[in-house]
PQR file of N, CA, C, O and H, with PARSE charges and radii, in Angstrom:
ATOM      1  N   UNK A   1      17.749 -21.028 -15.480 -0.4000 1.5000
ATOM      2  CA  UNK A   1      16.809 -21.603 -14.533 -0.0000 2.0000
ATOM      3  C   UNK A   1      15.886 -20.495 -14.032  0.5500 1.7000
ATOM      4  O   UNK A   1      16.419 -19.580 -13.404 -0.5500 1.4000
ATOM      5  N   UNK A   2      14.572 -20.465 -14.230 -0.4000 1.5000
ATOM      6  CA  UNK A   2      14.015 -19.402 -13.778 -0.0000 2.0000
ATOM      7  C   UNK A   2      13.231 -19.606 -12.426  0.5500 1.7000
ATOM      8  O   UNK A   2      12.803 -20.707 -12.080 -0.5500 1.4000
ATOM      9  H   UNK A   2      14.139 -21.208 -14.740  0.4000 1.0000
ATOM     10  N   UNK A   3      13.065 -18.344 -11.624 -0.4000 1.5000
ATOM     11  CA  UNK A   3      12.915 -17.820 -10.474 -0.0000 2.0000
ATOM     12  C   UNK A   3      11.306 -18.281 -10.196  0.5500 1.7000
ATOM     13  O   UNK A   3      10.328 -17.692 -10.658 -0.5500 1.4000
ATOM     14  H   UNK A   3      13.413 -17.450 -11.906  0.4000 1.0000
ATOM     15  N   UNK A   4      11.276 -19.456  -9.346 -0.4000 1.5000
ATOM     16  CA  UNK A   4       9.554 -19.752  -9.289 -0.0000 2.0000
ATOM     17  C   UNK A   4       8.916 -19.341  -7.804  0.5500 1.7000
ATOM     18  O   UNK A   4       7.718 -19.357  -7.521 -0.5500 1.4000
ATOM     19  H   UNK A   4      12.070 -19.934  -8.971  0.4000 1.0000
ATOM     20  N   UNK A   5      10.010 -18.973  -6.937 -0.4000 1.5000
ATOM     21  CA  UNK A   5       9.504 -18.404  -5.477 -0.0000 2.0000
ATOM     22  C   UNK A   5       8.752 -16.751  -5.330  0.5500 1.7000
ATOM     23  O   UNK A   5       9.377 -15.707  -5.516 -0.5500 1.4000
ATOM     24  H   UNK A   5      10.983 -18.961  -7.167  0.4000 1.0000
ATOM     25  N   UNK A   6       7.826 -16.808  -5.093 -0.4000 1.5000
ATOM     26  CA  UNK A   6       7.150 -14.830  -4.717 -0.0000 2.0000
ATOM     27  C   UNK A   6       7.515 -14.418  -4.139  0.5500 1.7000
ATOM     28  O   UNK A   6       7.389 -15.160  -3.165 -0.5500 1.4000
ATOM     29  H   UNK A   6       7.318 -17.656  -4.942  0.4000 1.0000
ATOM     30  N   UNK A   7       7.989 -13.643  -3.855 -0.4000 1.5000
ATOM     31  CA  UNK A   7       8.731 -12.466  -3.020 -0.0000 2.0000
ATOM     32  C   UNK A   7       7.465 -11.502  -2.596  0.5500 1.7000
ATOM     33  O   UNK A   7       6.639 -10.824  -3.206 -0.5500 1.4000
ATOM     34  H   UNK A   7       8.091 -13.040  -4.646  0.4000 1.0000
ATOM     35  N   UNK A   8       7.814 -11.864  -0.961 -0.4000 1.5000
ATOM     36  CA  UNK A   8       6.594 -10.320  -0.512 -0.0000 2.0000
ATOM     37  C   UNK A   8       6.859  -9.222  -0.520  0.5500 1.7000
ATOM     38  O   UNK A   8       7.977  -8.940  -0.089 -0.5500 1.4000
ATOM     39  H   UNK A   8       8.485 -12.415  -0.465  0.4000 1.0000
ATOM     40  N   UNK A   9       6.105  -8.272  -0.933 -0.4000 1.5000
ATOM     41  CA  UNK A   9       6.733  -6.830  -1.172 -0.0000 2.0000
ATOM     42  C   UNK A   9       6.595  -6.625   0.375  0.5500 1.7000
ATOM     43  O   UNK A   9       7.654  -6.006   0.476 -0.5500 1.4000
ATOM     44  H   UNK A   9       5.197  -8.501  -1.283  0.4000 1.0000
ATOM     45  N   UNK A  10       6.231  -6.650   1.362 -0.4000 1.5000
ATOM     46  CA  UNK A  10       7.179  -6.290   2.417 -0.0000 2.0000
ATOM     47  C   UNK A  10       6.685  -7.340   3.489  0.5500 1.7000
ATOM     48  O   UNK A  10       5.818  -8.093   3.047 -0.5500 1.4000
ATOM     49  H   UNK A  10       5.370  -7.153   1.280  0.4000 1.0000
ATOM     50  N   UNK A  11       7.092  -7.575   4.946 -0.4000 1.5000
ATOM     51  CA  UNK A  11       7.167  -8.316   5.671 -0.0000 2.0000
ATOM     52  C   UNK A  11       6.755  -7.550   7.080  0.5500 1.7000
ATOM     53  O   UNK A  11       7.425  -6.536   7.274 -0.5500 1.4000
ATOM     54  H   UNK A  11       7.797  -6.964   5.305  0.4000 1.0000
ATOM     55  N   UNK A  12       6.041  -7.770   7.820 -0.4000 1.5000
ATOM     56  CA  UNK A  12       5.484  -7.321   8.821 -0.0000 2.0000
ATOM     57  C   UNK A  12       5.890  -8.167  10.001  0.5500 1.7000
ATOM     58  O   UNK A  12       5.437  -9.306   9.891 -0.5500 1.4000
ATOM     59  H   UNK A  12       5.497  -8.594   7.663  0.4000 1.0000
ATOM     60  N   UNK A  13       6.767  -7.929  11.353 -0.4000 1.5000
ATOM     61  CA  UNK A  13       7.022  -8.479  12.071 -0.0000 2.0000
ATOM     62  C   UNK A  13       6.359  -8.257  13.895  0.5500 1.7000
ATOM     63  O   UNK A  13       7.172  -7.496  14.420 -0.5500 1.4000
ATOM     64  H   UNK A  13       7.135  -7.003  11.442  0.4000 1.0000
ATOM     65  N   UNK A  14       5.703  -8.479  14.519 -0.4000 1.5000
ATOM     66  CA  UNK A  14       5.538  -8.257  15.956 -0.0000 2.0000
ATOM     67  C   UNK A  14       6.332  -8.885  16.770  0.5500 1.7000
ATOM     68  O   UNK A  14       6.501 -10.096  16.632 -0.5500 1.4000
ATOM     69  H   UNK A  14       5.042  -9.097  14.093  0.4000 1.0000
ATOM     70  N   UNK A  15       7.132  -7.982  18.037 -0.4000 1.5000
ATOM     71  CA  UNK A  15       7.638  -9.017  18.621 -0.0000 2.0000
ATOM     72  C   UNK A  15       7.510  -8.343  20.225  0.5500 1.7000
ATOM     73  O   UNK A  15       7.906  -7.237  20.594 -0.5500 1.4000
ATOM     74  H   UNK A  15       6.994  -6.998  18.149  0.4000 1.0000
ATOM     75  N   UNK A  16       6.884  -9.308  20.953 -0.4000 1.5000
ATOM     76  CA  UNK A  16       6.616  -9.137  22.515 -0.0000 2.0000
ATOM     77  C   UNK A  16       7.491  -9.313  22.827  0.5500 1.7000
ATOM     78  O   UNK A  16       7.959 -10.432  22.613 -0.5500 1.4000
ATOM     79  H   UNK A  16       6.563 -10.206  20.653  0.4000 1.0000
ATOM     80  N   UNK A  17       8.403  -8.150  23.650 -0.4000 1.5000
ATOM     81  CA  UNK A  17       9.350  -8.265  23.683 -0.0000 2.0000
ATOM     82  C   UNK A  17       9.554  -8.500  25.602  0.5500 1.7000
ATOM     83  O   UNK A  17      10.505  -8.993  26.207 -0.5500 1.4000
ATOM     84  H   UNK A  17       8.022  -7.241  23.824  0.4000 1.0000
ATOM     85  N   UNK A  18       8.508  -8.037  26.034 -0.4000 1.5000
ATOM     86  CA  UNK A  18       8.141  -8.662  27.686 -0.0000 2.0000
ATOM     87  C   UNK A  18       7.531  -9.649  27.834  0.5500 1.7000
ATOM     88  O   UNK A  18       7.250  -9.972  28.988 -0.5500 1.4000
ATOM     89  H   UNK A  18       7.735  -7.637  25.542  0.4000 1.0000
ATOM     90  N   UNK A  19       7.158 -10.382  26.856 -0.4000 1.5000
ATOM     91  CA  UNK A  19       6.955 -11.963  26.798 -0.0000 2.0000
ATOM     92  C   UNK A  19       5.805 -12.153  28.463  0.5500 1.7000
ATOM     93  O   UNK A  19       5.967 -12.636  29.584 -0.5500 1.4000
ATOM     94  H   UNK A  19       7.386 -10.120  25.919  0.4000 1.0000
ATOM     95  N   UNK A  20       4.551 -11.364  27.629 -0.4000 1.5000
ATOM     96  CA  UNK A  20       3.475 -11.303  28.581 -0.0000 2.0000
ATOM     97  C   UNK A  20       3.000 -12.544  28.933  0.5500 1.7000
ATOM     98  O   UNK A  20       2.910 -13.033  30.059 -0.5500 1.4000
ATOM     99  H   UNK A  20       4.420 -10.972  26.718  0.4000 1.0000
ATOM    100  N   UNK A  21       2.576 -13.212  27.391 -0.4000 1.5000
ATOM    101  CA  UNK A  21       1.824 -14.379  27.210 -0.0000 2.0000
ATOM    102  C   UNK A  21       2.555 -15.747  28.026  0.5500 1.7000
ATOM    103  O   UNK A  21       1.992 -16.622  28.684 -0.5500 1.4000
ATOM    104  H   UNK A  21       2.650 -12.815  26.476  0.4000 1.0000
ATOM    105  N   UNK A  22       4.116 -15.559  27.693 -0.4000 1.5000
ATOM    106  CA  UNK A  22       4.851 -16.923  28.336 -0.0000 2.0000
ATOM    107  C   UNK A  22       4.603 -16.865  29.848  0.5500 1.7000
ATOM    108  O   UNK A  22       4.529 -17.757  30.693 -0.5500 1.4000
ATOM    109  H   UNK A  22       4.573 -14.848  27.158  0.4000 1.0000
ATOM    110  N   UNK A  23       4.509 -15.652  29.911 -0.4000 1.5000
ATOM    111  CA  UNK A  23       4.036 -14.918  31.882 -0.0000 2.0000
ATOM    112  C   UNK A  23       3.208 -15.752  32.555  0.5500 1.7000
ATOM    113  O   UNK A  23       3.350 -16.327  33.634 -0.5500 1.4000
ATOM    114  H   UNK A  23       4.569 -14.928  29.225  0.4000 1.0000
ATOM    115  N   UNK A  24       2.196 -15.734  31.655 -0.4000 1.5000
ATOM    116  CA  UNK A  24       1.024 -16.272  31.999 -0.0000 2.0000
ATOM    117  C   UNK A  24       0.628 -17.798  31.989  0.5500 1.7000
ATOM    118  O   UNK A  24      -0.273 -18.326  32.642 -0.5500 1.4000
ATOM    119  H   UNK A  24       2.081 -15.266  30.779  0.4000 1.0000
ATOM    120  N   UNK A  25       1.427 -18.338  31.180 -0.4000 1.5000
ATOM    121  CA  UNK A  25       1.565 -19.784  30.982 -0.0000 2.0000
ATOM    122  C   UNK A  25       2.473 -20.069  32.229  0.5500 1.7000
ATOM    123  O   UNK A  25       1.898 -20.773  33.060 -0.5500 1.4000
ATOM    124  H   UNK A  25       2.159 -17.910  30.650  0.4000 1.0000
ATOM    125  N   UNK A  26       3.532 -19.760  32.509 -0.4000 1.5000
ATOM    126  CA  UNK A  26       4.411 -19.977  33.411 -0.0000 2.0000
ATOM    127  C   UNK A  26       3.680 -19.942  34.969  0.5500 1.7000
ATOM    128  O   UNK A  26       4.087 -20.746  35.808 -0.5500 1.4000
ATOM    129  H   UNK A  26       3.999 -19.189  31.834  0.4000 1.0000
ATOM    130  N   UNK A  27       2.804 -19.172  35.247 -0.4000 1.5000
ATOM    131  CA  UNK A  27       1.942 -18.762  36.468 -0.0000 2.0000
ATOM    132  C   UNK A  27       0.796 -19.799  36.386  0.5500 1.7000
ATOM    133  O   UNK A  27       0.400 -20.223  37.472 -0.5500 1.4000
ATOM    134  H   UNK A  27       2.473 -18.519  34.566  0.4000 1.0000
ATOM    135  N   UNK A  28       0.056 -20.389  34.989 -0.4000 1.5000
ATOM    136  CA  UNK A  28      -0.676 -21.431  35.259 -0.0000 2.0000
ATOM    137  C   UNK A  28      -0.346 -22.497  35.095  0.5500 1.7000
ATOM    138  O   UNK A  28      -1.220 -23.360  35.179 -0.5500 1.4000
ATOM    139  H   UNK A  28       0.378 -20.045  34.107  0.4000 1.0000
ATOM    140  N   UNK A  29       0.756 -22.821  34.855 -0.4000 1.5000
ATOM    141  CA  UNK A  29       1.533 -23.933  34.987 -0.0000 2.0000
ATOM    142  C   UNK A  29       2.602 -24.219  35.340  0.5500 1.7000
ATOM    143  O   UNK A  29       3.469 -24.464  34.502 -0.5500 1.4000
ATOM    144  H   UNK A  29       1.466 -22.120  34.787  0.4000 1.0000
ATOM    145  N   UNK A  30       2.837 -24.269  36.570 -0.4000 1.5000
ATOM    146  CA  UNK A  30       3.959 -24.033  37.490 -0.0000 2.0000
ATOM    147  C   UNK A  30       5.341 -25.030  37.202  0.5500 1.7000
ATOM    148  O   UNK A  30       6.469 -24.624  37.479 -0.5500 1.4000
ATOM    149  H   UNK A  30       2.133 -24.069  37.251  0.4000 1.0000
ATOM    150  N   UNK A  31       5.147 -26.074  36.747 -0.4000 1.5000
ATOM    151  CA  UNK A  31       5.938 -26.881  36.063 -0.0000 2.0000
ATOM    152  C   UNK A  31       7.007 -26.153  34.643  0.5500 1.7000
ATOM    153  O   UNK A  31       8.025 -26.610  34.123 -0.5500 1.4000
ATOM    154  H   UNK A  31       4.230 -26.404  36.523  0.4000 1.0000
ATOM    155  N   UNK A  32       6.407 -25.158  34.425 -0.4000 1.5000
ATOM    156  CA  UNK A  32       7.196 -24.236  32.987 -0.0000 2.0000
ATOM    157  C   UNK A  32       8.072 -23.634  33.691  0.5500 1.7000
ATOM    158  O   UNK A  32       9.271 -23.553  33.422 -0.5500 1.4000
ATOM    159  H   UNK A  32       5.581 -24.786  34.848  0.4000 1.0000
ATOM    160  N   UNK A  33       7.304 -23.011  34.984 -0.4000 1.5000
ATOM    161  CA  UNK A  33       9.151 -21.642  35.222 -0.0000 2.0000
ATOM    162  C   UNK A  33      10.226 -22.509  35.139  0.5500 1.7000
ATOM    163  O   UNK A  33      10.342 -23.718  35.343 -0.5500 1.4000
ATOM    164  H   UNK A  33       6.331 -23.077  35.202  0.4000 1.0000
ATOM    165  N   UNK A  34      11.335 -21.235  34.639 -0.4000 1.5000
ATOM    166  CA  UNK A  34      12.039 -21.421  34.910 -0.0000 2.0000
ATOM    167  C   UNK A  34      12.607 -21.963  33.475  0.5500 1.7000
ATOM    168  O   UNK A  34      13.825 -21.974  33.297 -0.5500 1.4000
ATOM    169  H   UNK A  34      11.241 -20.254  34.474  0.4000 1.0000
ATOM    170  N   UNK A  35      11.649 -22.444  32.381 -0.4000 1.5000
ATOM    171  CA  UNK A  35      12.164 -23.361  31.323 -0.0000 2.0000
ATOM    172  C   UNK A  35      11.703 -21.946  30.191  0.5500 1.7000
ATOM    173  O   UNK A  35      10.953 -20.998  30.423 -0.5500 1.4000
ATOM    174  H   UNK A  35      10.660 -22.435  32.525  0.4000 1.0000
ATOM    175  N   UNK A  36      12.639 -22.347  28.708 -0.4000 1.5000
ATOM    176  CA  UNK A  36      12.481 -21.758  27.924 -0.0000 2.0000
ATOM    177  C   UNK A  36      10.857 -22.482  27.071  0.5500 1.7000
ATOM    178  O   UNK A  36      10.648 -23.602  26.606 -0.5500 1.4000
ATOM    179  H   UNK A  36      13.248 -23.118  28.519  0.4000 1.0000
ATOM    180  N   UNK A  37      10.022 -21.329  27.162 -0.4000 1.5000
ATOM    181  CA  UNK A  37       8.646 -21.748  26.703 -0.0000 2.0000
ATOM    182  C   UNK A  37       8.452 -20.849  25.376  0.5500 1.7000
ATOM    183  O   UNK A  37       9.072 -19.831  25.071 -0.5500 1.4000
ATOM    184  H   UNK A  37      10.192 -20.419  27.540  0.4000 1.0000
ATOM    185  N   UNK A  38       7.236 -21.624  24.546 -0.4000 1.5000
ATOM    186  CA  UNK A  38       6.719 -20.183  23.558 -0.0000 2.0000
ATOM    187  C   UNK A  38       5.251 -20.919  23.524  0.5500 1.7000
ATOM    188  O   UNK A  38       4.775 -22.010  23.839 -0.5500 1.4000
ATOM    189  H   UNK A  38       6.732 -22.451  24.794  0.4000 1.0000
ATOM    190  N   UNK A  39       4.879 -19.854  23.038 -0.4000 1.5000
ATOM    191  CA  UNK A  39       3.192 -20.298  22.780 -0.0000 2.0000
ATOM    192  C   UNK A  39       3.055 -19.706  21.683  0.5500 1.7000
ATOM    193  O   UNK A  39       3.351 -18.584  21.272 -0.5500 1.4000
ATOM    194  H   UNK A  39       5.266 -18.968  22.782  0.4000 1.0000
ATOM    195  N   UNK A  40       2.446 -20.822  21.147 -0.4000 1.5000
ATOM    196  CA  UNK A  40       1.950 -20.574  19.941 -0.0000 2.0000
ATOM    197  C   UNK A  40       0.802 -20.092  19.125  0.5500 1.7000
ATOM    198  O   UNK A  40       0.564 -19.097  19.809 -0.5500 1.4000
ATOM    199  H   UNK A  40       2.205 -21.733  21.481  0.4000 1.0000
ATOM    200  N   UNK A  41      -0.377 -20.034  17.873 -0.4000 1.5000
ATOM    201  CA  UNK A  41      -1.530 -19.605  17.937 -0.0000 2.0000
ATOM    202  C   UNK A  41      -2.227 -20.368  17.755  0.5500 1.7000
ATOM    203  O   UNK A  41      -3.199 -20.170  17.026 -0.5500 1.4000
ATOM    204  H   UNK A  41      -0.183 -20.843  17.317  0.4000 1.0000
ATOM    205  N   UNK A  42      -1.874 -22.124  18.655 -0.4000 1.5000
ATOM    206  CA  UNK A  42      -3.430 -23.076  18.233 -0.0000 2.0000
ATOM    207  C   UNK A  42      -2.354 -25.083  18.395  0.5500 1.7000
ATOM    208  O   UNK A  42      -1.382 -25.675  18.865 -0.5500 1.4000
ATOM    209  H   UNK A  42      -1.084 -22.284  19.248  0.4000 1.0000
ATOM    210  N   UNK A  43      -3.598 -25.190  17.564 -0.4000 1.5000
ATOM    211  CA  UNK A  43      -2.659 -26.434  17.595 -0.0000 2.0000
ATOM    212  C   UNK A  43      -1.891 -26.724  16.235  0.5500 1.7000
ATOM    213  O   UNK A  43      -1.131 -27.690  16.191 -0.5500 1.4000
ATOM    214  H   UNK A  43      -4.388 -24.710  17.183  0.4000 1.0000
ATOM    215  N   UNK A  44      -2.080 -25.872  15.073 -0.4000 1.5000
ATOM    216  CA  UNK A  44      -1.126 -25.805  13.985 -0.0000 2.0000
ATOM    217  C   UNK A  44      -0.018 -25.202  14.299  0.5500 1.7000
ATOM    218  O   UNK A  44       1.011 -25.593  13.749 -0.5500 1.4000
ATOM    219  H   UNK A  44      -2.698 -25.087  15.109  0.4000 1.0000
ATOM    220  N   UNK A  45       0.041 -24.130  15.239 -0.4000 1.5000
ATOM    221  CA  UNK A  45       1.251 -23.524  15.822 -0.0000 2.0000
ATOM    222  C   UNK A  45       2.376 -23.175  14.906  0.5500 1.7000
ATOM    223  O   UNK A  45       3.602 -23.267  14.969 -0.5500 1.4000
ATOM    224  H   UNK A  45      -0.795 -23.813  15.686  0.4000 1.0000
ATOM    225  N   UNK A  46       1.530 -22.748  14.047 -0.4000 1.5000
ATOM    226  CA  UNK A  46       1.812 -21.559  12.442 -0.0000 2.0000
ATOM    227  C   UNK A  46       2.558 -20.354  12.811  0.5500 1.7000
ATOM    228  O   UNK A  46       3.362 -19.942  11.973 -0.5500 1.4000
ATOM    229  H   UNK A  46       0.534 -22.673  13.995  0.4000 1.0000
ATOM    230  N   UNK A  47       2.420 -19.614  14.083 -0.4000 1.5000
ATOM    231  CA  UNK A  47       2.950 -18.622  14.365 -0.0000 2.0000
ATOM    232  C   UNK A  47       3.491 -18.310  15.914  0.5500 1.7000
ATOM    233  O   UNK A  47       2.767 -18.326  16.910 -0.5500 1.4000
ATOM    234  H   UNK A  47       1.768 -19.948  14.763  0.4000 1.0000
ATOM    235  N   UNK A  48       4.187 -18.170  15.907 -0.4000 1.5000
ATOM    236  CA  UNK A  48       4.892 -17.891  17.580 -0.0000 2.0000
ATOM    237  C   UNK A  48       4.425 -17.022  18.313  0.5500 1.7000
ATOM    238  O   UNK A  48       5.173 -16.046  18.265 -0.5500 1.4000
ATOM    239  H   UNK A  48       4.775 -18.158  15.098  0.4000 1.0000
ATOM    240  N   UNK A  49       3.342 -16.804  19.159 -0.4000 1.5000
ATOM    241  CA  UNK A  49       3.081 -15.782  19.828 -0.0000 2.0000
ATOM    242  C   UNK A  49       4.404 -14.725  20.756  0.5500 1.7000
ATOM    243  O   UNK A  49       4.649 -13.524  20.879 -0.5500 1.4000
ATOM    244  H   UNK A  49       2.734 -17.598  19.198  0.4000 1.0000
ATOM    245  N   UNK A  50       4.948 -15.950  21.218 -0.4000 1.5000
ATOM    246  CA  UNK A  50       5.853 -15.352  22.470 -0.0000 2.0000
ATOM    247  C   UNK A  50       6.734 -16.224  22.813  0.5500 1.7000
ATOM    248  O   UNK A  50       6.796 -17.298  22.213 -0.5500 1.4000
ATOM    249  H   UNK A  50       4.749 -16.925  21.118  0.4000 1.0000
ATOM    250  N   UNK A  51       7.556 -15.927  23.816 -0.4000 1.5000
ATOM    251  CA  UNK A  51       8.444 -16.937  24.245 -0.0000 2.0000
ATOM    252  C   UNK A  51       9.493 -16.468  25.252  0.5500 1.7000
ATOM    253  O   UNK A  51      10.002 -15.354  25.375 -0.5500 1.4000
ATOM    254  H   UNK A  51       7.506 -15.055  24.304  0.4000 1.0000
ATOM    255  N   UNK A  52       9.703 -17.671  25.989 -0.4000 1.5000
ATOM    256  CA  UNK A  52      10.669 -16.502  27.247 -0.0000 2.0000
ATOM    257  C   UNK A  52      11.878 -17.389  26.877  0.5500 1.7000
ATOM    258  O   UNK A  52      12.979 -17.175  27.386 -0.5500 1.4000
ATOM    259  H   UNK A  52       9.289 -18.576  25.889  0.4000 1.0000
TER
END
């Protein structure tokens, strides 16, 4: 059976690890503290910016 998936030669990861962005969501929307949030980059929300 042969191998039809690409393999990336390497993988690049960022990770906010003070979860600035959820900061800021949480402060303009006062209804979030307190809850586990993430934001994403849009409305495809393809990639996780952050998250508390």
């Amino acid at each position: 059976m042969p191998d039809n998936h690409q393999h990336w030669p390497r993988f690049i990861a960022f990770v906010d690890m003070n979860a600035f962005f959820a900061s800021i969501e949480q402060l303009d929307s006062p209804e979030y503290r307190g809850k586990p949030i993430g934001v994403t980059n849009g409305k495809t929300g393809t990639c996780l910016i952050t998250c508390s």
